[in-house]
C-alpha positions in Angstrom: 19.4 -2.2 -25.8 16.2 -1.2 -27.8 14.3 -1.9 -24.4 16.2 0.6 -22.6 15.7 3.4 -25.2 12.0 2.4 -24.6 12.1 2.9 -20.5 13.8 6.1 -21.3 11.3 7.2 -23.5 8.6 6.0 -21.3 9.9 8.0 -18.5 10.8 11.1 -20.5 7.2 11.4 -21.2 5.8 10.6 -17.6 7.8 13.4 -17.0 6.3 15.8 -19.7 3.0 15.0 -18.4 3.5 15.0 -14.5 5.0 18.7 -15.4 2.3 20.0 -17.5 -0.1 18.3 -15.1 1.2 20.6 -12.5 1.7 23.8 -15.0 -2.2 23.1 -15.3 -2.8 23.5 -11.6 -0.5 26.7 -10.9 -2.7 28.0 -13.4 -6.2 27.1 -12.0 -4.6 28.6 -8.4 -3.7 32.2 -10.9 -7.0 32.0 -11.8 -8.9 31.2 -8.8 -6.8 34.1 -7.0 -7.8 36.4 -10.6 -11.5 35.6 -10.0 -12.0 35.9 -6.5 -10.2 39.6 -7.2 -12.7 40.7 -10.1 -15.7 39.0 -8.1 -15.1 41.4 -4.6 -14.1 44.2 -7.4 -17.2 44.2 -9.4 -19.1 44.3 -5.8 -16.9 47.7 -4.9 -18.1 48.8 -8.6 -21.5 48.1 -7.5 -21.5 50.0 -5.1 -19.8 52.6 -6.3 -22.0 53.0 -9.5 -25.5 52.4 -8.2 -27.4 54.5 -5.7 -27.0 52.8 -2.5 -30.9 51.3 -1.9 -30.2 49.8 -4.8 -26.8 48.3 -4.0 -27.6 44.8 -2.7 -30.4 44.4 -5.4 -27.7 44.4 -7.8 -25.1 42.7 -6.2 -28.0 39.9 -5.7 -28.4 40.1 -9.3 -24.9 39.0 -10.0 -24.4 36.6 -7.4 -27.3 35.1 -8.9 -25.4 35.5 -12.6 -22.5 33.9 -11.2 -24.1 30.9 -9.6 -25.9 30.7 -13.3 -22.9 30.4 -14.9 -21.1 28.1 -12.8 -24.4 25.4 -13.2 -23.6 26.1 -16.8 -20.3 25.3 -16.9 -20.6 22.1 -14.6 -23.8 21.2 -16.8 -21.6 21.0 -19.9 -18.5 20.0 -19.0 -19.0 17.7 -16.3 -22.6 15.7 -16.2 -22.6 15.6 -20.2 -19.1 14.2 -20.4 -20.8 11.2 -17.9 
């Protein structure tokens, strides 16, 4: 008997996990989709705010911001963990 109550359990938290494992990835889709939206709007902004021989200087600028950050965040979260 008290094995069963332990497959159950067992399987009751598989469960918990597999779902939050996939509530995880809906959310990294929501924020992918999120992100790609503010990167193309801050472009619009840019070129909307800044005189335009000046436009793709500045949207060079943050490309180059981006791609800074991204290092960053692989840097630290992925190589270091290694």
């Amino acid at each position: 008997m008290e094995e069963n109550e332990t497959v159950k359990k067992k399987g009751h938290t598989d469960n918990v996990r597999l779902f939050k494992t996939g509530l995880i990835l809906i959310m990294l889709l929501i924020l992918l989709v999120a992100s790609f939206g503010f990167y193309l709007g801050m472009h619009d902004a840019i070129y909307d705010l800044f005189d335009y021989r000046y436009t793709n200087l500045i949207g060079s600028i943050f490309d180059l911001a981006i791609i800074a950050a991204i290092l960053y965040v692989v840097r630290e979260f992925y190589i270091k963990k290694q």
